[in-house]
VOBA-1610 file (N, C-alpha, C; in pm, whole numbers, padded with zeros to 5 digits, always signed):
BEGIN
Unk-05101-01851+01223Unk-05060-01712+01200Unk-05176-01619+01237Unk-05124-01535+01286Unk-05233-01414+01355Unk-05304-01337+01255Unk-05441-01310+01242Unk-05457-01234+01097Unk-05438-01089+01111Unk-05437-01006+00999Unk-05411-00854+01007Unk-05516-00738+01130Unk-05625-00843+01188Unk-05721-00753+01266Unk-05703-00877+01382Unk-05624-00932+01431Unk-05640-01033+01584Unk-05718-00970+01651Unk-05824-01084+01781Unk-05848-01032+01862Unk-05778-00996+01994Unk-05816-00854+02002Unk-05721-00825+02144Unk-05811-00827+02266Unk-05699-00883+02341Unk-05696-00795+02512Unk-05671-00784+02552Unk-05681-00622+02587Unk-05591-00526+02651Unk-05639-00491+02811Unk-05530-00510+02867Unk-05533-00520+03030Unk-05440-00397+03087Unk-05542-00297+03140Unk-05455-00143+03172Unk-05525-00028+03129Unk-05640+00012+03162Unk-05599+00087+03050Unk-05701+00229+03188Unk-05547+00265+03167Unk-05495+00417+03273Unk-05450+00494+03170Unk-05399+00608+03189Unk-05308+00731+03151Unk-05289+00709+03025Unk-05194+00587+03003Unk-05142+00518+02870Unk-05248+00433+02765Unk-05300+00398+02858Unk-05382+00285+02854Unk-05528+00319+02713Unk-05541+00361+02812Unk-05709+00472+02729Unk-05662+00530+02591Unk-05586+00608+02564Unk-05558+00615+02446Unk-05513+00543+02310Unk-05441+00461+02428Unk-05386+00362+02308Unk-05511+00255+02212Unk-05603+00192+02380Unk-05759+00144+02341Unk-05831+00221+02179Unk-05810+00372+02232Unk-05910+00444+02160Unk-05819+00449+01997Unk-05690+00384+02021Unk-05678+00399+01871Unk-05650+00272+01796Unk-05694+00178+01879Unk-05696+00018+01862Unk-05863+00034+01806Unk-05909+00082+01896Unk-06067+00027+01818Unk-06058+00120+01731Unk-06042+00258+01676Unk-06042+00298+01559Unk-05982+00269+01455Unk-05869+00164+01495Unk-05832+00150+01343Unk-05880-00016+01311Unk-05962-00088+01391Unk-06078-00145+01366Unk-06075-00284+01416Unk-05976-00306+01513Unk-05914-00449+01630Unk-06066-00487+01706Unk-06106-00603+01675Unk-06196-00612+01792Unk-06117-00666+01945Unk-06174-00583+02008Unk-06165-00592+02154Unk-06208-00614+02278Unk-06134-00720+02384Unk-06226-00736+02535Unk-06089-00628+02613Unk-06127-00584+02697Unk-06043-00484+02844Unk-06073-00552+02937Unk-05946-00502+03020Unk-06008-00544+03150Unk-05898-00412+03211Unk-05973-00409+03369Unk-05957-00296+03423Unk-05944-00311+03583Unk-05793-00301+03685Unk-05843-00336+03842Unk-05942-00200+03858Unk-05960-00136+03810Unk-06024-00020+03800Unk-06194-00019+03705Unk-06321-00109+03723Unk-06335-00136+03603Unk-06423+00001+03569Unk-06464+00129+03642Unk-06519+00223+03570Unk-06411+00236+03443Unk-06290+00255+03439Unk-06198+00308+03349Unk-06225+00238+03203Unk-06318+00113+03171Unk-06327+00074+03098Unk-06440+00129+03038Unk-06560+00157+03119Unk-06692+00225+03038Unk-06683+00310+02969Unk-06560+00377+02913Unk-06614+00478+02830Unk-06589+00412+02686Unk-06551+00296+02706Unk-06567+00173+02535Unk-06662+00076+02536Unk-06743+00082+02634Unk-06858-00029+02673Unk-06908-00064+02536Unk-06930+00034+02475Unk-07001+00027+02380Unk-06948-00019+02200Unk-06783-00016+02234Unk-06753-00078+02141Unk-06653-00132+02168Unk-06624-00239+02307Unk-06568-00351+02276Unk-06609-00412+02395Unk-06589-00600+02458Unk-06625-00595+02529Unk-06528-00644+02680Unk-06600-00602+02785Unk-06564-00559+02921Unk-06535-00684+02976Unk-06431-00759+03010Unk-06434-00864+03083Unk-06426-00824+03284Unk-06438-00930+03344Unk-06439-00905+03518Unk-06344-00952+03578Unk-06267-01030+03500Unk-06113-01061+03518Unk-06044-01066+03462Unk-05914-01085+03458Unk-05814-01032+03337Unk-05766-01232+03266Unk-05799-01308+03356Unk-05800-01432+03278Unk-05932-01471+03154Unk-06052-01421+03251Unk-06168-01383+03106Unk-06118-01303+02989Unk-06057-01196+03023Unk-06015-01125+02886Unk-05946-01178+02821Unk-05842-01277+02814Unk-05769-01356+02781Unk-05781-01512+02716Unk-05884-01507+02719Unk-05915-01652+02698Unk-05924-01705+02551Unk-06010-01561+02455Unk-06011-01673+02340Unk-05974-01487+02284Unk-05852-01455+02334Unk-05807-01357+02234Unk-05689-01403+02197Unk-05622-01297+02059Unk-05549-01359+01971Unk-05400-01322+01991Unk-05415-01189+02084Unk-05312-01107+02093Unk-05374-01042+02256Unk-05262-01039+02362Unk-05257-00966+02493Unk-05186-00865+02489Unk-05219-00715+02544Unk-05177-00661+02542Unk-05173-00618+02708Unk-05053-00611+02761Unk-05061-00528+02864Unk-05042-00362+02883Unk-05056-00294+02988Unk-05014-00175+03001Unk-04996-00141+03114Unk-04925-00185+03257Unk-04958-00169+03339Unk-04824-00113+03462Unk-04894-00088+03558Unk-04800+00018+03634Unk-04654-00020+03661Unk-04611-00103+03703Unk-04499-00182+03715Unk-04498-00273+03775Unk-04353-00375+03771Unk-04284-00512+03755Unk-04420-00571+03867Unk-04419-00520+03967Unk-04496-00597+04064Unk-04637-00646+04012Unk-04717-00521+03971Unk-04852-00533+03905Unk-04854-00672+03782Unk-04780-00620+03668Unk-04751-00719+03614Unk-04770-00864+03641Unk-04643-00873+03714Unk-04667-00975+03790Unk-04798-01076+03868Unk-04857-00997+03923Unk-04962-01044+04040Unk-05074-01024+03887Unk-05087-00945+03825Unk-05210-00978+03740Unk-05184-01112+03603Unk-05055-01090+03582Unk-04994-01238+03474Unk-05005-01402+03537Unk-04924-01408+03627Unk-04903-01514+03764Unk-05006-01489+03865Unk-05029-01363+03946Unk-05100-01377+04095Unk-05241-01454+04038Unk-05288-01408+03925Unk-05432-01433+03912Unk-05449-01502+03827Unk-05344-01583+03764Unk-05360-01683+03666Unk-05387-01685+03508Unk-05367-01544+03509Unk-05425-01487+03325Unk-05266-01541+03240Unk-05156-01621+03258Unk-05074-01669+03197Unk-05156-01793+03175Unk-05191-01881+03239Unk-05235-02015+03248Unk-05337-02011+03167Unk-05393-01916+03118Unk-05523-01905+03026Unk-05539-01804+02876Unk-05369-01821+02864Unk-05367-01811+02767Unk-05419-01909+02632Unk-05419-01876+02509Unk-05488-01983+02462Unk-05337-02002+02348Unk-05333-02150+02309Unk-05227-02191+02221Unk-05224-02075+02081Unk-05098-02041+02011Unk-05078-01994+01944Unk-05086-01837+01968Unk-05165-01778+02070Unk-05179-01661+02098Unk-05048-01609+02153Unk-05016-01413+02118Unk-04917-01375+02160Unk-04942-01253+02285Unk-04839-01253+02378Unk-04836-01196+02492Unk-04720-01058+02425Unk-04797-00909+02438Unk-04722-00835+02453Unk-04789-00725+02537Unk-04628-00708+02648Unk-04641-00690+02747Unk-04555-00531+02731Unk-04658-00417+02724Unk-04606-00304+02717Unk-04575-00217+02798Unk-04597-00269+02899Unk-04561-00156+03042Unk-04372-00180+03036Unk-04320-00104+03139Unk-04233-00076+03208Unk-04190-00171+03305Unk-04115-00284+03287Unk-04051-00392+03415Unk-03915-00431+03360Unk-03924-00461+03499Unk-03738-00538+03521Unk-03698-00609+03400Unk-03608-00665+03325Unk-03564-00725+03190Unk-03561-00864+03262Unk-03549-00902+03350Unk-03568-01007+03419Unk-03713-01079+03389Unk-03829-00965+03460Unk-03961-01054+03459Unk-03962-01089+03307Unk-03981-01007+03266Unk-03946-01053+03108Unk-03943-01134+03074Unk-03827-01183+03095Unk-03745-01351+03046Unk-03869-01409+03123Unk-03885-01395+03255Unk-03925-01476+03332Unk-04129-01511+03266Unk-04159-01445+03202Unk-04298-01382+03164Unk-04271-01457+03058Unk-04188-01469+02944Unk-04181-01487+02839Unk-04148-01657+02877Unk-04119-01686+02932Unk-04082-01846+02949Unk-04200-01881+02998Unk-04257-01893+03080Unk-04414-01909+03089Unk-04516-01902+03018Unk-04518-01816+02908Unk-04582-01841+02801Unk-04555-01964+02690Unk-04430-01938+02715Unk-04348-02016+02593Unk-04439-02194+02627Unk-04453-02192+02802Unk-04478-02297+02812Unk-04646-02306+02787Unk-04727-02253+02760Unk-04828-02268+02728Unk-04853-02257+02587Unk-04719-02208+02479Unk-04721-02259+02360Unk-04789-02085+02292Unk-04738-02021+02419Unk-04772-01921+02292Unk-04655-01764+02279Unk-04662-01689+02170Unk-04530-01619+02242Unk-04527-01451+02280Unk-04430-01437+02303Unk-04414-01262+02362Unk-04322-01197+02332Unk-04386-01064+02323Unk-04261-00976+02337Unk-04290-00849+02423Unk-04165-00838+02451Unk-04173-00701+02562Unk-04124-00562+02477Unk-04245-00472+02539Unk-04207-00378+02401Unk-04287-00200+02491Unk-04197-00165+02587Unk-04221-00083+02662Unk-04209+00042+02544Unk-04285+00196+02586Unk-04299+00307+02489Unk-04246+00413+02594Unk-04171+00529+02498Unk-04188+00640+02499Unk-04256+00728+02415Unk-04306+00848+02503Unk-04385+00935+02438Unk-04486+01002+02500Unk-04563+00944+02664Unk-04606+00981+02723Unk-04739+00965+02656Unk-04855+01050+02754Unk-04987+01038+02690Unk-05031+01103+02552Unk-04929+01242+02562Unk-04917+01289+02440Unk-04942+01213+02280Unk-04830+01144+02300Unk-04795+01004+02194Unk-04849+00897+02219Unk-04902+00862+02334Unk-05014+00807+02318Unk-05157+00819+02232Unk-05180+00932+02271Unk-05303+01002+02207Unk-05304+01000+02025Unk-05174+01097+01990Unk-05149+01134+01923Unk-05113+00941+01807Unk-05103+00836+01823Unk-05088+00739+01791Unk-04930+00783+01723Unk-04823+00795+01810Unk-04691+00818+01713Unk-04562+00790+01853Unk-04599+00651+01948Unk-04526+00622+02057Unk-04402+00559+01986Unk-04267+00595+02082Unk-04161+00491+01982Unk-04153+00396+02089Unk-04165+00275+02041Unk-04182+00108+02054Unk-04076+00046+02060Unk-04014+00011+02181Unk-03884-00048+02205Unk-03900-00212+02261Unk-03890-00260+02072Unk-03926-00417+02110Unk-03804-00517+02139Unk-03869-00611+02230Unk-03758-00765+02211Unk-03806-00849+02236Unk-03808-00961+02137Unk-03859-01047+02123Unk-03807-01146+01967Unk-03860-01246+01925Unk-03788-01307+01780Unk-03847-01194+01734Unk-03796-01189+01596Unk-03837-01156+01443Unk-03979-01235+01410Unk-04027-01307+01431Unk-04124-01392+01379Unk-04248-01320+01510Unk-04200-01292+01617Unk-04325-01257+01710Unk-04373-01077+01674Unk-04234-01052+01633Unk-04225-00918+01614Unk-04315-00860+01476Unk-04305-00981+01400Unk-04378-00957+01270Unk-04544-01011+01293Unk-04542-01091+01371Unk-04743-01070+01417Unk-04779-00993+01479Unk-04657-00930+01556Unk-04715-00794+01667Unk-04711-00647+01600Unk-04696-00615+01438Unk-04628-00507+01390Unk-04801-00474+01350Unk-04914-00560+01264Unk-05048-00445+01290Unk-05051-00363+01365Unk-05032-00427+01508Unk-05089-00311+01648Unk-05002-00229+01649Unk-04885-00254+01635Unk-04776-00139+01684Unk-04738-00033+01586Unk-04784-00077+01479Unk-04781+00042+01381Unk-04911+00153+01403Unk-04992+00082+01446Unk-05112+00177+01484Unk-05107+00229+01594Unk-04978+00256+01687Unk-04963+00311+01785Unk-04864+00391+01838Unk-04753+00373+01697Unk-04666+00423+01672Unk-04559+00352+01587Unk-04430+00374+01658Unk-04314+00348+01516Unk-04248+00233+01596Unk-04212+00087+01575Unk-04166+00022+01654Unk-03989-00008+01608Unk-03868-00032+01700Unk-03759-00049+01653Unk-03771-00197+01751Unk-03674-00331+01689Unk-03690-00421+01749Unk-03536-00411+01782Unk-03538-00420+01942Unk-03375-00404+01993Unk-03313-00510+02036Unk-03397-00647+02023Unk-03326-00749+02006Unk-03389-00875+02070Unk-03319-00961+02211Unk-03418-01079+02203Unk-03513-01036+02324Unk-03613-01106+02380Unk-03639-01069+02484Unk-03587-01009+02631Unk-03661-00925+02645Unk-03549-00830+02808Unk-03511-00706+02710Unk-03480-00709+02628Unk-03374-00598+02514Unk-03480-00476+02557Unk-03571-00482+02555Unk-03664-00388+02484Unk-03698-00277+02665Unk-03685-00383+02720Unk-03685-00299+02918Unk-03575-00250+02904Unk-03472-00286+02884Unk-03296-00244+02889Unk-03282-00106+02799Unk-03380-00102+02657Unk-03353-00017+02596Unk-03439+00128+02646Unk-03552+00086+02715Unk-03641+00159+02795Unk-03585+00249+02922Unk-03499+00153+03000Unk-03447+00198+03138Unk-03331+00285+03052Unk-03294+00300+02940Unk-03178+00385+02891Unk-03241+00521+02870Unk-03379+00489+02779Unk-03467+00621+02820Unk-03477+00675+02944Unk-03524+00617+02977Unk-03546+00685+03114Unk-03474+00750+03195Unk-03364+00699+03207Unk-03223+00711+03258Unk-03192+00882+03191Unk-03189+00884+03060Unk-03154+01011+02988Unk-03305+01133+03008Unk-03394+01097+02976Unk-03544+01166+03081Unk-03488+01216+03198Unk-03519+01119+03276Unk-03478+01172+03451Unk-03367+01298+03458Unk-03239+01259+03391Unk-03155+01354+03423Unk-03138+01450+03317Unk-03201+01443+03215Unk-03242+01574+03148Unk-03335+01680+03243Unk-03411+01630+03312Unk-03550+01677+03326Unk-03433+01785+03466Unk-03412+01660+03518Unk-03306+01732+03640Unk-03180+01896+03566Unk-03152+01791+03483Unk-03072+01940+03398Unk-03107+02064+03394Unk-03244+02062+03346Unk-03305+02140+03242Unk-03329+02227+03455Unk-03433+02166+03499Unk-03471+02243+03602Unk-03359+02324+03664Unk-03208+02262+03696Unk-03129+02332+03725Unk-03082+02421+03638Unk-03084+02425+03518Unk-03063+02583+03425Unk-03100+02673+03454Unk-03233+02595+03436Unk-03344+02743+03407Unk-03339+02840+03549Unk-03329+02748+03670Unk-03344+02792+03830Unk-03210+02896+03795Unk-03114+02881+03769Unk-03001+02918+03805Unk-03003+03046+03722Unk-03033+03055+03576Unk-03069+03129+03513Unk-03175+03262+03571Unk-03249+03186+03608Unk-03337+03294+03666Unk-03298+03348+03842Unk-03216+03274+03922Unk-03186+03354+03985Unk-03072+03471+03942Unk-03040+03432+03877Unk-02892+03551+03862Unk-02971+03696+03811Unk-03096+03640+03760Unk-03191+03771+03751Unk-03194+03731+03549Unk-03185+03653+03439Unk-03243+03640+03348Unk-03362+03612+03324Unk-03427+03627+03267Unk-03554+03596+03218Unk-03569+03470+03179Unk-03598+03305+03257Unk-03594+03210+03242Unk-03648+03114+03086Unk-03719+03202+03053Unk-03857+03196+02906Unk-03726+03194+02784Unk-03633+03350+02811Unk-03586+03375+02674Unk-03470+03269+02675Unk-03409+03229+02784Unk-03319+03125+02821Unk-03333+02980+02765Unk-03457+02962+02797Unk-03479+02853+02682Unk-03498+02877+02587Unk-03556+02999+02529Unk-03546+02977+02367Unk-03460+02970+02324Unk-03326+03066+02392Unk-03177+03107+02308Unk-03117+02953+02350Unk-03186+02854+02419Unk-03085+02729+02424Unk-03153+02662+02325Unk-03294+02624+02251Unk-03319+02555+02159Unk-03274+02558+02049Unk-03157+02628+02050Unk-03109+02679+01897Unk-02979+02620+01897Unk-02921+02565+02002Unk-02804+02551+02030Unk-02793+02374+02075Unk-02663+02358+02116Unk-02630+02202+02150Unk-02755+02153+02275Unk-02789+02255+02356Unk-02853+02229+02471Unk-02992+02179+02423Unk-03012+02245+02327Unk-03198+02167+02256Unk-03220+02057+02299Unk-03342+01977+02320Unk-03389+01897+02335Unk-03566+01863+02341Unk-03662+01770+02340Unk-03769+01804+02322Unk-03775+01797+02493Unk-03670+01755+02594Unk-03720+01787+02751Unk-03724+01925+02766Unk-03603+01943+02698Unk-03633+02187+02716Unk-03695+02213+02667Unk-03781+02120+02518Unk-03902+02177+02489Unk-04003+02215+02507Unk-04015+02074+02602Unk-04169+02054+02612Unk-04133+02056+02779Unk-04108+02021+02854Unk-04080+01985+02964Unk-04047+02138+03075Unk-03989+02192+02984Unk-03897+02308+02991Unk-04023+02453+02981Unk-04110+02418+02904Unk-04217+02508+02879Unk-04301+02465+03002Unk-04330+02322+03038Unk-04392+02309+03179Unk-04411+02369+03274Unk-04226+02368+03331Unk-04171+02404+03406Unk-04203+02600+03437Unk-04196+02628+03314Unk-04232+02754+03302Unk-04379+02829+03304Unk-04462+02735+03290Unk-04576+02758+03273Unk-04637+02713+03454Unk-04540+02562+03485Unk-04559+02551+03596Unk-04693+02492+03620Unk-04711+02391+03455Unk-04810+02304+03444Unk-04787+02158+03468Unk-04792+02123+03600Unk-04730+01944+03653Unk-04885+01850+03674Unk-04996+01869+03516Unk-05111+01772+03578Unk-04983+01667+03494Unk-05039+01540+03568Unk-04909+01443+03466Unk-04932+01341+03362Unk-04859+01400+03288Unk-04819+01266+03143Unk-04773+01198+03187Unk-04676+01211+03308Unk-04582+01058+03327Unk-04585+01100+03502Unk-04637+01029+03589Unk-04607+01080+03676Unk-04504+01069+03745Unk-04446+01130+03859Unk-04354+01128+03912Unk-04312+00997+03997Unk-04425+00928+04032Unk-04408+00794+04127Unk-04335+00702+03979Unk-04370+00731+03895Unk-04360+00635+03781Unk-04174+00659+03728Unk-04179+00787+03741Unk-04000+00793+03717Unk-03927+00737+03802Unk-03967+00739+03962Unk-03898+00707+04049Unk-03864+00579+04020Unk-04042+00488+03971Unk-03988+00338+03935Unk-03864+00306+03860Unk-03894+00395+03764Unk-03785+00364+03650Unk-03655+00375+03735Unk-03598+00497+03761Unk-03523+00538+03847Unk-03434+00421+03922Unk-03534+00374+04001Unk-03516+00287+04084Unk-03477+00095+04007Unk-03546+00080+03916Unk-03506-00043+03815Unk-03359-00026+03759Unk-03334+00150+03709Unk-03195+00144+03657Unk-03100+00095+03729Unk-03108+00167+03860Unk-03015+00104+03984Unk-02997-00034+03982Unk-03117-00112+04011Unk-03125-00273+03997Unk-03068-00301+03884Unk-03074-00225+03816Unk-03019-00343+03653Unk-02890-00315+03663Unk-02813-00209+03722Unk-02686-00161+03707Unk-02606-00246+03828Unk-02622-00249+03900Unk-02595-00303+04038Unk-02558-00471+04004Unk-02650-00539+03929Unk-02707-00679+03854Unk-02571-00698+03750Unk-02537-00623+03699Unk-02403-00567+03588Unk-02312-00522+03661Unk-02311-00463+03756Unk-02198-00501+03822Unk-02159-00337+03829Unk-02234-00235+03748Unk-02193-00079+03708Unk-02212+00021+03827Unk-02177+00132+03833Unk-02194+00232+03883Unk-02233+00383+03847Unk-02377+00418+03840Unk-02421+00544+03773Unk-02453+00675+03870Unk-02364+00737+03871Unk-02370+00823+03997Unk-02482+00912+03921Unk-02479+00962+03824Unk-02583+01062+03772Unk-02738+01030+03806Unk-02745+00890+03778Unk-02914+00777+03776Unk-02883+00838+03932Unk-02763+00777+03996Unk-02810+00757+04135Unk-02881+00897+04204Unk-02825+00979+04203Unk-02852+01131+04268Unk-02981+01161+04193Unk-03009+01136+04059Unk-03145+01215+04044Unk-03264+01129+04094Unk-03261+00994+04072Unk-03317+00878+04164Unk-03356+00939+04335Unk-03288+00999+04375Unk-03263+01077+04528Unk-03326+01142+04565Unk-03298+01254+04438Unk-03415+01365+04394Unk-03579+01316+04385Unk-03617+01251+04325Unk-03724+01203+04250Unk-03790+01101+04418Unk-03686+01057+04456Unk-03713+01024+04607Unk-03767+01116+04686Unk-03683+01221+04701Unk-03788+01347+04774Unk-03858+01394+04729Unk-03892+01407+04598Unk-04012+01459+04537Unk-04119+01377+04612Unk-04115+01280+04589Unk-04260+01178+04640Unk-04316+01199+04756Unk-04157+01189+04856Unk-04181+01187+04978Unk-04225+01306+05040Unk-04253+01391+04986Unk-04256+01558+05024Unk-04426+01563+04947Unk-04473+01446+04919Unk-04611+01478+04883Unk-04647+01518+04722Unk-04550+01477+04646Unk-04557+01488+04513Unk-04553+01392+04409Unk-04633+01320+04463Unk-04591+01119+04354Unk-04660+01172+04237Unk-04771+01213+04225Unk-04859+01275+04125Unk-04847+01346+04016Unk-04748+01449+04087Unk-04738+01584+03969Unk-04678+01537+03854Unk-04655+01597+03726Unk-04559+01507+03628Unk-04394+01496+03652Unk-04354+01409+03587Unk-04231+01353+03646Unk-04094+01562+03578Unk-04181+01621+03523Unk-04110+01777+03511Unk-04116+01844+03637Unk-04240+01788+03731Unk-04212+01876+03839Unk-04098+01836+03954Unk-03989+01774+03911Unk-03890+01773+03963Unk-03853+01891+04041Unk-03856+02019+03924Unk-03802+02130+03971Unk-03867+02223+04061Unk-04021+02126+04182Unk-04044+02187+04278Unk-03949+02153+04386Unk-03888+01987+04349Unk-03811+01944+04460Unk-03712+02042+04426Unk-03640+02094+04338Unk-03535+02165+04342Unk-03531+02338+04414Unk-03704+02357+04392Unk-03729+02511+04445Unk-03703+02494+04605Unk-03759+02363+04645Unk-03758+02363+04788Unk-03670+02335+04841Unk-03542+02312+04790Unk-03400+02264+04840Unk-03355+02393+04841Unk-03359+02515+04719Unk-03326+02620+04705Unk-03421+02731+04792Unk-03522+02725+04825Unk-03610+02807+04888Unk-03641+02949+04776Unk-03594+02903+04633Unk-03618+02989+04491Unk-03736+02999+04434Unk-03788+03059+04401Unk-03905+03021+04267Unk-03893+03049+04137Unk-03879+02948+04014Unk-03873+02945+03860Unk-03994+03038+03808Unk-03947+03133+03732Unk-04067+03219+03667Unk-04074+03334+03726Unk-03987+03392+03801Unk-04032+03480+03878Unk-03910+03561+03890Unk-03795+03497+03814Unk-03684+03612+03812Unk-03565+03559+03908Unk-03610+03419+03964Unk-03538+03387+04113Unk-03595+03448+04245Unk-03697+03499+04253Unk-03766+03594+04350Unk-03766+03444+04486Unk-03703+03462+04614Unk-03705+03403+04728Unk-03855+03331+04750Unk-03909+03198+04788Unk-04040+03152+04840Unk-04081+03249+04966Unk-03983+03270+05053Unk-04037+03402+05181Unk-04116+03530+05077Unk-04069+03537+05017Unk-04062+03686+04980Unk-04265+03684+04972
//
């Protein structure tokens, strides 16, 4: 049994990554990182330690944590480089990034065979909730893995367990799915709003009061308005998602015309030189389809 302080290591640590670290060692986890990036790790040099590969970090910890960009990465750093194979018996694999419900299974059976176990337990909340230690935790995995993995995850937020392994990507890509085309919503309001000549600002307030509320018109919606896209989530990163819903739907046999078209969107965003901005600045791809600008009354880009 894992004790109430396991040792971790945590492999990722970007955007999501760094914060979550910084509230692992404060609430008092000893820790090794590892980093394909390894400046990103020095700013904990000093209180935990730095491994040079992600199978070193792994070796005689108690608990893995991943965080990493997607299914592919995953992959090539779990399998490409052998940090599954060096896991150590009894130790648990949780794997918090964003992948297919597939690798999953597929991640989780590989461990299983080295005798130790996992769960997949992707977050919303962005860096915000990262920071802020209050991410909601969409686990799957047993009850029994879920209850050695609940120290960390309470210290990082609120975890719901959605069932067996894979559950917890499935319940993720549903986020996302409702994200993406909120975010798309919201940009087409406000655009539309403000061309007809309203004041886009009071538009969202008079909708937070109403069925239309949401924390994307909240927070997302104030972005948009402010026309602040450094990113919490970036936009290459929705597309992933975006792009997994399709796969998982397609796999099921479904058809999501809504996923599909904002998926499209989020396609030209990238391709137009915007993988970066946050996944709110959707609504530049929408200014430039419209040749409009948000904030400005609807005032023409010529103008």
């Amino acid at each position: 049994m894992i004790s109430a302080r396991p040792h971790i290591a945590f492999l990722g640590i970007g955007l999501m990554g760094a914060p979550m670290t910084r509230n692992l060692l404060d609430a008092g986890f000893p820790m090794t990182l590892w980093n394909r990036t390894a400046s990103k790790c020095e700013p904990f040099s000093g209180e935990a330690e730095i491994a040079d590969s992600p199978s070193e970090a792994v070796r005689d910890a108690d608990v893995v944590v991943t965080m990493l960009e997607n299914s592919d990465v995953v992959d090539q750093v779990l399998v490409g480089q052998g940090t599954l194979n060096a896991l150590k018996q009894d130790s648990l694999l949780i794997d918090m990034s964003s992948v297919q419900p597939s690798v999953a299974r597929r991640h989780a059976e590989l461990a299983a065979e080295r005798g130790a176990g996992y769960v997949d337990a992707p977050v919303s909340g962005g860096t915000v909730g990262a920071a802020e230690a209050r991410l909601s935790i969409m686990a799957g995995g047993s009850e029994d893995d879920l209850t050695r993995a609940e120290p960390i995850f309470s210290t990082l937020g609120t975890c719901t367990r959605i069932g067996p392994v894979g559950t917890g990507q499935l319940a993720k890509l549903a986020n996302q799915a409702i994200v993406g085309i909120t975010i798309g919503a919201v940009s087409e309001a406000l655009l539309l709003a403000a061309k007809g000549g309203a004041d886009p600002a009071a538009v969202r307030e008079a909708l937070m009061g109403g069925f239309a509320g949401s924390r994307i018109l909240e927070l997302h919606g104030q972005r948009m308005l402010d026309r602040n896209f450094s990113p919490g989530a970036p936009a290459r990163i929705q597309l992933k998602d975006m792009r997994m819903i399709l796969d998982e739907a397609r796999a099921e046999g479904l058809t999501l015309p809504l996923s599909q078209q904002v998926h499209n969107e989020y396609l030209s965003l990238v391709a137009n030189g915007h993988s970066d901005v946050d996944h709110s600045g959707l609504l530049l791809e929408l200014e430039h389809l419209n040749g409009s600008l948000l904030g400005s009354l609807g005032r023409s880009l010529k103008e």
